[in-house]
VOGU-3710 file (C-alpha; in Angstrom, 3 decimals, decimal comma):
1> xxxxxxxxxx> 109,519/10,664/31,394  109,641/13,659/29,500  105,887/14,999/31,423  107,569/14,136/34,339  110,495/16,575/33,944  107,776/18,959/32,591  106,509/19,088/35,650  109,678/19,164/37,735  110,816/22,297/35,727  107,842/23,731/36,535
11> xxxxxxxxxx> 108,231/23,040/40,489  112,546/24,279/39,811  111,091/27,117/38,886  108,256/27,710/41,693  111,102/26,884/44,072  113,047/30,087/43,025  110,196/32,127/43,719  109,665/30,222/47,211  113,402/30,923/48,673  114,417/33,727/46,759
21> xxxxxxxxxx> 112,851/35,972/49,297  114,888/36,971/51,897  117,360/34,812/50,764  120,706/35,592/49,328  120,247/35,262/45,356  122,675/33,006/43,411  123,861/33,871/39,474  123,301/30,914/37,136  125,879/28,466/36,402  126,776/28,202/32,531
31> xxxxxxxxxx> 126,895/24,290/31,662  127,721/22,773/28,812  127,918/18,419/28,785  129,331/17,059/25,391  129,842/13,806/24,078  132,399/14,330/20,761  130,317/16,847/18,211  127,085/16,088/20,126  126,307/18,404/22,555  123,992/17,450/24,932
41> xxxxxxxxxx> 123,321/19,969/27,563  124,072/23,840/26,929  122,450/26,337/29,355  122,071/28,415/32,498  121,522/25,915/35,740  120,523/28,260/38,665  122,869/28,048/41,394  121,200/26,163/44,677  121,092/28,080/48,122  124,186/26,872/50,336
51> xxxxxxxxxx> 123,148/23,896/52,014  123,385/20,276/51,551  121,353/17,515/49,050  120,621/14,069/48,799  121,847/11,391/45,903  121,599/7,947/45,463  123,915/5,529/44,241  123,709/2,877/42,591  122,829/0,433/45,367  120,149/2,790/46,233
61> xxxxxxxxxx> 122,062/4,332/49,500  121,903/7,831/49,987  124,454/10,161/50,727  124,418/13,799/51,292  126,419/16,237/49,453  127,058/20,028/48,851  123,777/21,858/46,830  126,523/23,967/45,351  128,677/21,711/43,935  129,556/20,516/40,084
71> xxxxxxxxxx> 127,728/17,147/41,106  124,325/18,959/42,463  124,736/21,389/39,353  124,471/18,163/36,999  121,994/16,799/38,896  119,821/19,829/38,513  120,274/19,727/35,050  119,228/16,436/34,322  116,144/17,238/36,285  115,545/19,958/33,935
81> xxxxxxxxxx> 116,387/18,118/31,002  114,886/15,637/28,974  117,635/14,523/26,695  120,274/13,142/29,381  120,047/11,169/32,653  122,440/10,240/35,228  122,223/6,491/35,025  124,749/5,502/37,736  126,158/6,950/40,218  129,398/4,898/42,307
91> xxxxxxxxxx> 130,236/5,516/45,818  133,728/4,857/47,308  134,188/5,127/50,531  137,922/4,939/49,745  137,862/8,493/48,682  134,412/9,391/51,035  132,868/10,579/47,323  130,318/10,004/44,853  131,584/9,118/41,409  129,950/10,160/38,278
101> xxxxxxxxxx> 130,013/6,677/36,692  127,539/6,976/33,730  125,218/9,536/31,811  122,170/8,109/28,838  121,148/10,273/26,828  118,748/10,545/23,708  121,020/10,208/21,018  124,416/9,190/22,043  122,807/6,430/24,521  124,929/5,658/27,508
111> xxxxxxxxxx> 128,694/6,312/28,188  130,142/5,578/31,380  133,358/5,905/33,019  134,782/8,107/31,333  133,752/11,742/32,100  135,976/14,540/32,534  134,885/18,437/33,702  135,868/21,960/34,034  135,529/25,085/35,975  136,394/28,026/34,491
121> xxxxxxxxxx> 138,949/26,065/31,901  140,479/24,377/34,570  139,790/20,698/35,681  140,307/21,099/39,265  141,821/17,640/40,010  138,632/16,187/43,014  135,591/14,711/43,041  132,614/16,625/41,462  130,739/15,842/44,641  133,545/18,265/46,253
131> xxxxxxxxxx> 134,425/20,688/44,030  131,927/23,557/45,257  131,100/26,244/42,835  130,540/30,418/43,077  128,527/32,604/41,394  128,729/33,230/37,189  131,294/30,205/36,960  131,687/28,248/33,759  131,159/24,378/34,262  132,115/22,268/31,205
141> xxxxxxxxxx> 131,626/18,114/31,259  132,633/15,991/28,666  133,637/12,441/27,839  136,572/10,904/26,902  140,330/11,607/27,439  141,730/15,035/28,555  145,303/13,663/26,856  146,409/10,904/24,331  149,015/9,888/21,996  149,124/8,383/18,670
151> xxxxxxxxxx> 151,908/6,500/16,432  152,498/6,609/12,866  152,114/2,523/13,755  151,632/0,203/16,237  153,687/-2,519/14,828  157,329/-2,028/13,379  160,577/-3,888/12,539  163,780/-2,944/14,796  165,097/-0,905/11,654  162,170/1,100/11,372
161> xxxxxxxxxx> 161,427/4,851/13,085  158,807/5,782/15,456  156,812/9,192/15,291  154,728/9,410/18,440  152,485/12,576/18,678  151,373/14,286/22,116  147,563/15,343/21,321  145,417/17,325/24,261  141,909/17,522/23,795  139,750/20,242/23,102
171> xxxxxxxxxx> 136,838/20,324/24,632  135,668/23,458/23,567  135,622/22,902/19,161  135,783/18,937/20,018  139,284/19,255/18,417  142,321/17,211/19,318  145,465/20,150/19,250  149,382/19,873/19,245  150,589/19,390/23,300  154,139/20,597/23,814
181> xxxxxxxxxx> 156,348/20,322/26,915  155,799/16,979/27,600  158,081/14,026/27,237  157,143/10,660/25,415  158,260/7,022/26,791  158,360/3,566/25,956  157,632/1,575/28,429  157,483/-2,401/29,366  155,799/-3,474/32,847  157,757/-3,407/36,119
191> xxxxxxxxxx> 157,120/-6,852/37,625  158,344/-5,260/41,170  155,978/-2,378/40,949  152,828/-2,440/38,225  152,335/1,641/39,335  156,098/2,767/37,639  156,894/1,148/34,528  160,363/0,278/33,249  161,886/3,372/30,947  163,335/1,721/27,954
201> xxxxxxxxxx> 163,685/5,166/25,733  162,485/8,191/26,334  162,343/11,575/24,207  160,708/15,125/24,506  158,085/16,806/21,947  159,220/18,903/19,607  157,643/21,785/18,711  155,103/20,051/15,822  154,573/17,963/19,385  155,879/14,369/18,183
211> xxxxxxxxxx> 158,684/12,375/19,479  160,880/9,982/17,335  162,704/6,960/17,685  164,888/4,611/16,586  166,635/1,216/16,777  164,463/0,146/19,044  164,538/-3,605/20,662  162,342/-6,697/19,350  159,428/-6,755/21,800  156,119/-4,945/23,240
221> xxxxxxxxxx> 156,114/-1,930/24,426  153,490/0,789/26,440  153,921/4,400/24,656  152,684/6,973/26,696  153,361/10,679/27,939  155,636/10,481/31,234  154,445/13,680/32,963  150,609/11,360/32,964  152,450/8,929/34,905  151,900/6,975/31,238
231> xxxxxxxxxx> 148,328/6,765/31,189  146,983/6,322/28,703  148,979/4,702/26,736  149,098/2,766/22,720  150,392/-0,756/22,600  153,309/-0,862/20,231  155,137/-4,311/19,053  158,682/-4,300/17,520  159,402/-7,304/15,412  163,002/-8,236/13,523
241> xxxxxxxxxx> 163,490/-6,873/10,052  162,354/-9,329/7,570  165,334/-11,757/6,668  166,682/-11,324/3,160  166,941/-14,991/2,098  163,592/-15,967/2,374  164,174/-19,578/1,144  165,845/-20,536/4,609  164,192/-22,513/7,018  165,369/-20,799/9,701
251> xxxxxxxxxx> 163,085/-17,833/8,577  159,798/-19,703/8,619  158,583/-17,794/11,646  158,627/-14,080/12,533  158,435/-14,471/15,848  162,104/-14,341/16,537  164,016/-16,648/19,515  160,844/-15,633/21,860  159,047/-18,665/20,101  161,227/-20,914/22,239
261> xxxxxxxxxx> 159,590/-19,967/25,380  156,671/-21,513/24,958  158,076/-24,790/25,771  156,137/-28,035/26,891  153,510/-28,608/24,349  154,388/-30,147/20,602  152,517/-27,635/17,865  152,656/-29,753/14,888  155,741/-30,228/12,879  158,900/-28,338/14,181
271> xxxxxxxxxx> 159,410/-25,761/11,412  155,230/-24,877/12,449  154,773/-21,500/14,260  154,498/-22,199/17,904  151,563/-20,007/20,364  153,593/-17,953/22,413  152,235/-18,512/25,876  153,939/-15,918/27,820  153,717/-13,285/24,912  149,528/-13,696/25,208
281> xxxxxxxxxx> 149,795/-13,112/28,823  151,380/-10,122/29,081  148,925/-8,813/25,893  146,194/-8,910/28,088  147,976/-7,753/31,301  148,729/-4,867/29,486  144,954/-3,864/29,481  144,522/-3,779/32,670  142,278/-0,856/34,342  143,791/1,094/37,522
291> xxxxxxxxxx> 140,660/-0,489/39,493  141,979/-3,935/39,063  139,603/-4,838/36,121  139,505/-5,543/32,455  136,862/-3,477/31,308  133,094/-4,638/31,693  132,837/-7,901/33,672  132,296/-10,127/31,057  135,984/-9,269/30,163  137,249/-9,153/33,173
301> xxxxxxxxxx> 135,953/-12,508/34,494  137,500/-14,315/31,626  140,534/-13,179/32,515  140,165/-14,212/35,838  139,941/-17,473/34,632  142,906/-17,258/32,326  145,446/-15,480/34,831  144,646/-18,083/37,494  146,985/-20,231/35,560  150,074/-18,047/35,202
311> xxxxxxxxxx> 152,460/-16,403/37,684  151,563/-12,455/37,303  151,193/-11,658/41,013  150,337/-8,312/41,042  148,463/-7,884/38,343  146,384/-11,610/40,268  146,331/-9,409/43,569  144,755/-6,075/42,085  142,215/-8,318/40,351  141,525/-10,037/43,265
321> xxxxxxxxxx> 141,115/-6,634/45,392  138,652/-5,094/42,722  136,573/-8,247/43,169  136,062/-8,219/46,773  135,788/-4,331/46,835  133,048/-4,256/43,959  129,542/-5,283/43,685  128,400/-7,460/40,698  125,250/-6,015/39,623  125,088/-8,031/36,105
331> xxxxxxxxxx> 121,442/-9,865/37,379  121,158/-12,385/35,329  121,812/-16,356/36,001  124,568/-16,919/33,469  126,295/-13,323/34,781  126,651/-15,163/38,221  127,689/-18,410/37,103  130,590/-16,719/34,887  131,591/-14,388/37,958  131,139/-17,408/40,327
341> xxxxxxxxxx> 133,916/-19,209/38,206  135,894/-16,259/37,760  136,451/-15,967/41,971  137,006/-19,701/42,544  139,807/-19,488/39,844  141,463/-17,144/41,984  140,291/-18,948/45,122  137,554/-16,578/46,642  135,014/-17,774/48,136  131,778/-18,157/45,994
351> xxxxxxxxxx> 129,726/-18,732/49,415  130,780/-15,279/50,347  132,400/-12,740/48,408  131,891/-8,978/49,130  128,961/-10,050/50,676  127,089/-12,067/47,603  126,573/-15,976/48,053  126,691/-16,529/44,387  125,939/-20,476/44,537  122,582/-19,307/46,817
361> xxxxxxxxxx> 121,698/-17,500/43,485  122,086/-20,052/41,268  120,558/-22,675/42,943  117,606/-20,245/43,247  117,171/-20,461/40,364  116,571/-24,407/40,392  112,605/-25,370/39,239  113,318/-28,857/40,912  114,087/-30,151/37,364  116,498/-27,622/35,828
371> xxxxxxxxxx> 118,358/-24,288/36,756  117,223/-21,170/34,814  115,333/-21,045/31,768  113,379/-24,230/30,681  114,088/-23,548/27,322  118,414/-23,107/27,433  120,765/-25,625/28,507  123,399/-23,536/28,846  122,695/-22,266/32,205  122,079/-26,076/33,712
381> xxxxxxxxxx> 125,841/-26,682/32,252  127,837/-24,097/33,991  125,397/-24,507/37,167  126,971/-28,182/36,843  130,794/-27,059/36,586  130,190/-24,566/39,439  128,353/-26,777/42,165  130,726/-29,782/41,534  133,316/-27,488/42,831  131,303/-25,529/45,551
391> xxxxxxxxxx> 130,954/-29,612/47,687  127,714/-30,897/45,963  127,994/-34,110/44,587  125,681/-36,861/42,848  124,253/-37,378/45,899  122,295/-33,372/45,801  119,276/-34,184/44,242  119,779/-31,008/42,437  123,071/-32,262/40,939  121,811/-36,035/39,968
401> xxxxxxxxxx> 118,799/-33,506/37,926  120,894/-30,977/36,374  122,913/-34,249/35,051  119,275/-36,032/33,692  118,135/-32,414/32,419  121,555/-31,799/30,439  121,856/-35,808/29,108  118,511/-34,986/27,594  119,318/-32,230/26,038  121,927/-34,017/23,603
411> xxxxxxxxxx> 121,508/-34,050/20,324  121,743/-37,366/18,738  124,702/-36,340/16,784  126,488/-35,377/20,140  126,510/-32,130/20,165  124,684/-29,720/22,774  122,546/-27,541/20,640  124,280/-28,661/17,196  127,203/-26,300/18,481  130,643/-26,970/19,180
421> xxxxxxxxxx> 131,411/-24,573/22,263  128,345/-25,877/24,076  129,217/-29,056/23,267  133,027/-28,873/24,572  131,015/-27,163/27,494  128,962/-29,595/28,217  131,627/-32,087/28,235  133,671/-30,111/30,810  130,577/-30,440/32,809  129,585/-34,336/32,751
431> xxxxxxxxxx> 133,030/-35,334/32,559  133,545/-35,690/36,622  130,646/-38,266/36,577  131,890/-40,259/33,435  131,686/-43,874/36,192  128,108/-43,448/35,013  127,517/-45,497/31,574  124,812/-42,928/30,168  127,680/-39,704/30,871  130,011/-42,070/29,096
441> xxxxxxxxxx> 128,443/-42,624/26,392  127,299/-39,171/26,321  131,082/-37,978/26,084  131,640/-40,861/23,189  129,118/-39,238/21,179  130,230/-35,387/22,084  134,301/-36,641/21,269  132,548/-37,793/17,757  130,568/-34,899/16,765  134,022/-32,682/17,583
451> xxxxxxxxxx> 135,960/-35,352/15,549  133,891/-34,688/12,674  133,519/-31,237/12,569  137,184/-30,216/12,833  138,176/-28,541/10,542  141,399/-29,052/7,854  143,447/-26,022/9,691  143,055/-27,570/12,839  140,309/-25,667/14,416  136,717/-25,649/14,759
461> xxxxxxxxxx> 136,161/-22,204/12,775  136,931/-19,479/14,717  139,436/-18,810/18,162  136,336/-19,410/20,663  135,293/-22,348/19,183  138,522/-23,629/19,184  139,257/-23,028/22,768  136,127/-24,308/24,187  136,154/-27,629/22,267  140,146/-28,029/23,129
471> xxxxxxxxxx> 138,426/-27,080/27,257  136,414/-30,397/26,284  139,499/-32,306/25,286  140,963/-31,876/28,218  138,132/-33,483/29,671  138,433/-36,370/27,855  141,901/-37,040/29,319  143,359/-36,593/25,960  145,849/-34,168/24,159  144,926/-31,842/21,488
481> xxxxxxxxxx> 148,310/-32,036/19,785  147,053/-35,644/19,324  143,657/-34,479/17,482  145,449/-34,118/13,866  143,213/-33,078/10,250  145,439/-32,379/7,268  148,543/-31,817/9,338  147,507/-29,430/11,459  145,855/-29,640/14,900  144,161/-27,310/17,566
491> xxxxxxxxxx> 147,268/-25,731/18,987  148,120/-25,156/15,537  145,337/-23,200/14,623  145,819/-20,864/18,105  148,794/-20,283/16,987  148,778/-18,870/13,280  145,659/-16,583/14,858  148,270/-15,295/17,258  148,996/-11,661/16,885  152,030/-9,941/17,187
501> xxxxxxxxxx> 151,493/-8,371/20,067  150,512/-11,729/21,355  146,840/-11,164/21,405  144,559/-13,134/18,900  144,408/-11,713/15,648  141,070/-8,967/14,644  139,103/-9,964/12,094  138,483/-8,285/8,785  136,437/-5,159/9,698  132,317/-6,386/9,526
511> xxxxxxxxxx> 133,308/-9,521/11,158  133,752/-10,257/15,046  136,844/-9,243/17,075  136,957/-5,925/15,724  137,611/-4,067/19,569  140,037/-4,197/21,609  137,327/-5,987/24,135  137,077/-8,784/22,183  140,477/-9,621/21,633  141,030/-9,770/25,074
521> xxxxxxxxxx> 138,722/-12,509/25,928  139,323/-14,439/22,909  142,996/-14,357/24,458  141,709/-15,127/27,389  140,044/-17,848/26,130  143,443/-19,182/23,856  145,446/-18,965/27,348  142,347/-20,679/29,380  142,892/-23,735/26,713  146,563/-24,026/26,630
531> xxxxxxxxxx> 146,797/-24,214/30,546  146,201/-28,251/29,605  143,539/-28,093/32,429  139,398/-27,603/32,169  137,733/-24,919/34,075  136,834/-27,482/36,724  140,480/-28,179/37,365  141,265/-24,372/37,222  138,720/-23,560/40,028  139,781/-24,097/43,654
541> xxxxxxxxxx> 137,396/-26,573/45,860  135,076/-25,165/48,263  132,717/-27,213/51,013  129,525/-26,768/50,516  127,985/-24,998/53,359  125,202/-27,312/55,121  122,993/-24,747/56,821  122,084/-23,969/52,867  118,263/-24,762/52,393  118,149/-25,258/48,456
551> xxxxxxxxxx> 114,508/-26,221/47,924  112,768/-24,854/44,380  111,471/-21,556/44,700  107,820/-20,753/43,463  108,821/-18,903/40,466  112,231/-17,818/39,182  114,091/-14,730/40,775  116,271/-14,176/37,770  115,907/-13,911/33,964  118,459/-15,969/32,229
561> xxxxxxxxxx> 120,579/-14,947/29,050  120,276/-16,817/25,797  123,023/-17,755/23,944  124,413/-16,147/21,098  124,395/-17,073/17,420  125,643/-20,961/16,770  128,265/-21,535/15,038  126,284/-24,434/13,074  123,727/-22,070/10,733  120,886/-24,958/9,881
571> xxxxxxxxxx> 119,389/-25,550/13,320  119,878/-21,876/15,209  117,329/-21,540/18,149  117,286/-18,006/18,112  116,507/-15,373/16,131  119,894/-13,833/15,139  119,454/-11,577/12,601  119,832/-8,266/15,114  122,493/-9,712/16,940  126,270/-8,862/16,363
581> xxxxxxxxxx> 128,236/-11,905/14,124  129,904/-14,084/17,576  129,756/-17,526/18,598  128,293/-19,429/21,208  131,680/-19,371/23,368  129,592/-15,974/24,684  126,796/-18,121/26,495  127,772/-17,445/29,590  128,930/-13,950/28,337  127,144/-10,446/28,714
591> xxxxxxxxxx> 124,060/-10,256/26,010  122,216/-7,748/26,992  118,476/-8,040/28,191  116,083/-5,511/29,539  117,003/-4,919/33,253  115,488/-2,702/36,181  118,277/-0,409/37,005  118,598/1,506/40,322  118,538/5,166/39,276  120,202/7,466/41,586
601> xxxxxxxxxx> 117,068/9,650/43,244  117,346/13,317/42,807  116,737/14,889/46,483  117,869/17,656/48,333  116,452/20,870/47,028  113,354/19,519/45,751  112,403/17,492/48,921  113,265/21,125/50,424  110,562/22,636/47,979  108,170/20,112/48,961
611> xxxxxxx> 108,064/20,856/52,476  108,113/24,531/51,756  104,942/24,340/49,652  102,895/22,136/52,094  104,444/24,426/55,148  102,311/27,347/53,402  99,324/25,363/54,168
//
């Protein structure tokens, strides 16, 4: 790579002596690209003659865009650079432009979605494929917010005060300075219209550029700067005051009258705290993205799943419009069989979504014994949940030998892969087909392995565990308020890792859950089990269209992801030691494997020099 750019230098170079005669000369462009304290891009970028380049995106279609704008500038740079890259590029035809979606470089590795620029101190508010520059201008990129706020804490009583400070980045001494003039709100969702929050107190800045508050209500709240049409903004959650006779029952939860809510399921004992339902939901809500999303689509796919069981409308429809307006570029077979669930949870079509037939790419991947890699089950599982609901039946050869391959695969003990989320997996999977004695049985022996590995909270270890094993009984046609150990069963256990802002609890730093990311599918996953459904009952029906040929291709098309470290330590099947402490609830989640990506071509002015150096001749 690095000869490569040696050599394109060299040709940037022999291109200014080529068209700088008789041509009108441009002044350099001063760019500087930062990430934080790093920087990694400070120089002069010759400005291009007026005309027009070619880019990429990240499907590989090309589009054509000023040589003189902040875009092409970049561009140019990156071909003259070796320590940064522009590793995808988004078009939306929305908007007609070309958005800067993610830059690798050397040392900071790659950042996406996220980046912010300048001209001449001023971020000029369009597209950097629009915003065409002149001669001797200043261009500064950087990533991360232009604004924030912080709070002196995200989680108060009612009798406490608030201090929220207005902070504005600067870019220039990566230093975050006071912002004044600016007024700070809480905020709660506005069910009528998700783009204007409800006002529940607002205040302006003083001059030390914080805002304070006081007596404010029990519940959750969005804090963010009103004049950014509060974005971003910090989560804050107001609790009541601890009660001064601690020795009365009534005071056995902190979770105030909003534990009533959550009515329908028995958690235990009465005076037991109870998993606020509708709390969780609107937790995760809360994190949604202005494109519809929740982050990477590992995230939001999970939630997919999860919201298909409550009544958040427009949060479901802006979900539903990112997925039919976005293309899933994941690759590999357990990224489509997650996404695959994910639309027929909120009843899209997996035959044809945005184009994609996602069951044609799983049952690609189908060796006439098994789906995926020979050597997992956990692909041949989910392939299972998802064609059952996409009109194959027992009948498909390719369903009656996904059901041999994963029988086989059994442990004697009962588990799938001495693990208990495969193992409620699995059980969500066979369960439809329990008429057969050898599924039966199978699902006796899974119930039994779960039975003795619960533990004396409740659980099964940890939230994901939990939830997947509670997924499997469901399957079972049985209640998990009715699988009891030491007093306490599964909906117990969700419920004292229940946060106060209704998300699941982090874990001690080292330990998993640590970002924000993960607590949002581990929520996703609490609500997912609570629904008192399995994902096959939470994913709409679909026929299965005939004119299909699924016949075993020569070799496979797509690599397949392994799952993550077991939750049972003596019989792990990978090597774990470089992966990140999680459990096995991520099989179907985004591990990350060596992928060809589509790198947006660099055209335009060096096509140009082409043709002007072979025109010579």
């Amino acid at each position: 790579m690095r000869n490569i750019k040696k050599i394109l230098q060299t040709l940037f170079i022999l291109a200014l002596f080529l068209t700088g005669t008789g041509n009108v000369v441009y002044a350099d462009i001063s760019l500087t690209i930062r990430d934080g304290n790093t920087k990694i891009f400070e120089g002069a970028v010759p400005l291009q003659a007026t005309g027009t380049i070619d880019l990429n995106d990240n499907t590989g279609t090309s589009h054509s865009i000023d040589a003189q704008s902040v875009l092409s500038l970049i561009n140019d740079a990156d071909i003259l650079s070796a320590d940064f890259s522009i590793s995808d590029l988004e078009y939306y035809s929305s908007f007609g432009s070309l958005y800067l979606k993610c830059i690798t470089g050397t040392i900071m590795g790659e950042k996406c979605d996220n980046w912010q620029y300048t001209v001449n101190n001023t971020y000029p508010g369009i597209g950097m494929d629009q915003k065409v520059l002149s001669d001797g201008e200043n261009v500064y990129l950087y990533f991360g917010p232009q604004y924030k706020i912080t709070l002196n804490s995200n989680s108060i009583t009612i009798s406490d005060t608030l201090t929220a400070t207005a902070q504005e980045y600067d870019y220039q001494n990566d230093a975050w300075i006071m912002r004044t003039g600016v007024t700070v709100g809480l905020t709660q969702p506005n069910p009528e219209n998700p783009w204007t929050p409800t006002e529940i107190q607002t205040a302006a800045v003083d001059a030390n550029s914080e805002a304070n508050f006081s007596s404010i209500p029990e519940g959750s709240y969005n804090v963010g700067i009103k004049e950014d049409f509060y974005f971003p903004t910090e989560t804050l959650t107001v609790t009541a005051a601890p009660a001064s006779d601690t020795g009365s029952s009534s005071s056995s939860s902190s979770s105030g009258s909003r534990k009533n809510k959550n009515t329908g399921s028995v958690l235990g004992i009465e005076t037991k705290v109870k998993f606020d339902l509708e709390k969780a939901f609107e937790s995760i809500i809360l994190q949604q993205k202005e494109n519809g999303s929740f982050g990477e689509n590992l995230y939001t796919d999970w939630t997919a799943i999860a919201l298909a069981g409550g009544n958040y409308q427009n949060q479901t429809i802006k979900l539903i419009k990112y997925f039919t307006e976005s293309k899933f570029e994941d690759g590999h077979l357990t990224d489509y069989e997650r996404h695959a669930m994910a639309l027929m949870a909120l009843g899209l079509n997996p035959y044809n979504t945005n184009n994609e037939n996602y069951i044609k790419k799983i049952t690609d991947s189908f060796d006439g014994k098994q789906f995926g890699d020979t050597n997992q089950d956990n692909d041949d599982i989910f392939a299972l949940i998802i064609l059952q609901n996409a009109g194959f039946t027992q009948s498909d050869k390719i369903i009656a030998d996904d059901i041999s391959f994963i029988l086989n695969r059994q442990k004697e003990n009962g588990s799938w892969d001495e693990n208990i989320d495969m193992t409620g997996a699995g059980m969500q999977a066979i369960a439809f087909f329990n008429q057969n004695e050898w599924v039966a049985n199978a699902l006796v022996k899974a119930r039994e392995f779960l039975k003795q590995n619960q533990k004396n909270d409740g659980g099964w270890g940890n939230v994901s565990s939990t939830a997947w094993a509670i997924g499997g009984i469901w399957a079972l046609s049985e209640k998990p308020e009715n699988w009891i150990k030491n007093d306490n069963t599964p909906l117990d256990y969700l419920a004292i890792n229940q946060d106060t802002d209704g998300g699941i609890k982090n874990l001690p730093a080292g330990e998993e859950g640590e970002s924000l990311q993960n607590k949002i599918w581990e929520t996703a996953y609490a609500i997912t089990a609570l629904s008192g459904k399995t994902w096959n009952q939470i994913m709409q029906k679909f026929e299965k269209l005939e004119e299909e040929s699924i016949s075993p291709p020569i070799e496979k098309k797509m690599p397949t992801k392994i799952t993550a470290k077991e939750a049972t330590p003596k019989k792990q099947k990978i090597n774990s030691e470089n992966l990140p402490s999680q459990n096995t609830a991520t099989v179907i989640n985004a591990i990350t494997e060596n992928k060809e990506e589509i790198l947006p071509i660099k055209k335009g002015w060096f096509r140009n020099l082409l043709e002007k150096i072979f025109n010579i001749f």
